[in-house]
Steps between C-alpha positions, in 0.01 A plus 500: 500500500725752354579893556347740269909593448550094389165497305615784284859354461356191384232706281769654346722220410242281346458882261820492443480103366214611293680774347768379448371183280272796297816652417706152406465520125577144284731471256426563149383216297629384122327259321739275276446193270705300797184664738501749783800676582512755830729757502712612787308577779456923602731579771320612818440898533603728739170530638442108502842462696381773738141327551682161573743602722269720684273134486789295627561745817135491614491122488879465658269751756221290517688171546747611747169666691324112448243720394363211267681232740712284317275307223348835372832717465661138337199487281526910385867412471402260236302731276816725508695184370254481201575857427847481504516177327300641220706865468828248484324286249450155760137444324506147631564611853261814451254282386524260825534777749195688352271151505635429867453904635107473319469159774577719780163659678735775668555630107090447411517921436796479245300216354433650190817663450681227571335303264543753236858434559470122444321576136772708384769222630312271346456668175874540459523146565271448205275322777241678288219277596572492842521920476184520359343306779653746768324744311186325455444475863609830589185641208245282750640622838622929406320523185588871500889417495663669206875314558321171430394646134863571445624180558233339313530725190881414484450105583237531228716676261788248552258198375406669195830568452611152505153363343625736218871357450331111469290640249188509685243779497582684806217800446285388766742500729634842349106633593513342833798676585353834341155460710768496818658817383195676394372437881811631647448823277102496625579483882771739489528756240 
């Protein structure tokens, strides 16, 4: 259905999405008596601008081309919303455009980046539960996913955190969140 030319245009863009969410990095977290406090959020890097723009230009390509025809390019369009929305700090709107992009079959091989994405929006909307789930299902369906052990280790972290402040005993959360980190270490030294 499409040219080898297209095929590797639209190979290369969905790259440049995943790359360019591996390089997003979240905003350091403090841990007060009135709870969880991010800080401001890392400005994007000349390398993440570059992988972006070079992203938006191969779908404007791809679009004008109605390489996808008009639901798929509207659909890719959307996962570039969530991006954006979560570099300008929009979690809310990150959060929807991620959960409506993971609906849309033409996106099924960004799946699990995209809903890497989601976790991390929904971590800094102290959706914690909700993050953890996200992660969950990505452990049963790329087990071998090392992003997923990131997000979970932080989420994790958070909770004891804040299990900690109410005076709880937050250690087995604390070990949770270890057991992720020790597994990161394990499948990539």
């Amino acid at each position: 259905r499409f040219s080898a030319a297209q095929t590797n245009r639209l190979m290369e863009a969905m790259w440049c999405f995943s790359s360019y969410l591996d390089e997003l990095q979240l905003p350091v977290t403090n841990v007060t008596t009135a709870g969880i406090i991010f800080g401001e959020r890392p400005p994007e890097t000349e390398r993440m601008l570059a992988t972006r723009e070079r992203m938006e230009s191969l779908l404007a390509e791809a679009a004008r081309a109605k390489v996808w025809g008009k639901e798929g390019a509207g659909e890719f369009a959307v996962a570039q919303d969530a991006i954006r929305a979560m570099q300008e700090g929009d979690y809310e709107r990150a959060e929807t455009h991620f959960s409506r992009a993971l609906e849309s079959p033409d996106l099924r091989a960004l799946a699990t980046t995209l809903q890497i994405g989601r976790a991390c929006v929904r971590y800094l909307r102290m959706r914690f539960e909700e993050a953890l789930a996200d992660v969950e299902e990505l452990r049963l369906t790329v087990p071998d996913n090392v992003a997923r052990l990131g997000v979970s280790s932080l989420v994790k972290w958070a909770q004891a955190e804040m299990r900690g402040h109410r005076g709880e005993d937050p250690r087995p959360l604390y070990e949770d969140a270890r057991r992720d980190l020790t597994e990161i270490v394990r499948a990539d030294p």
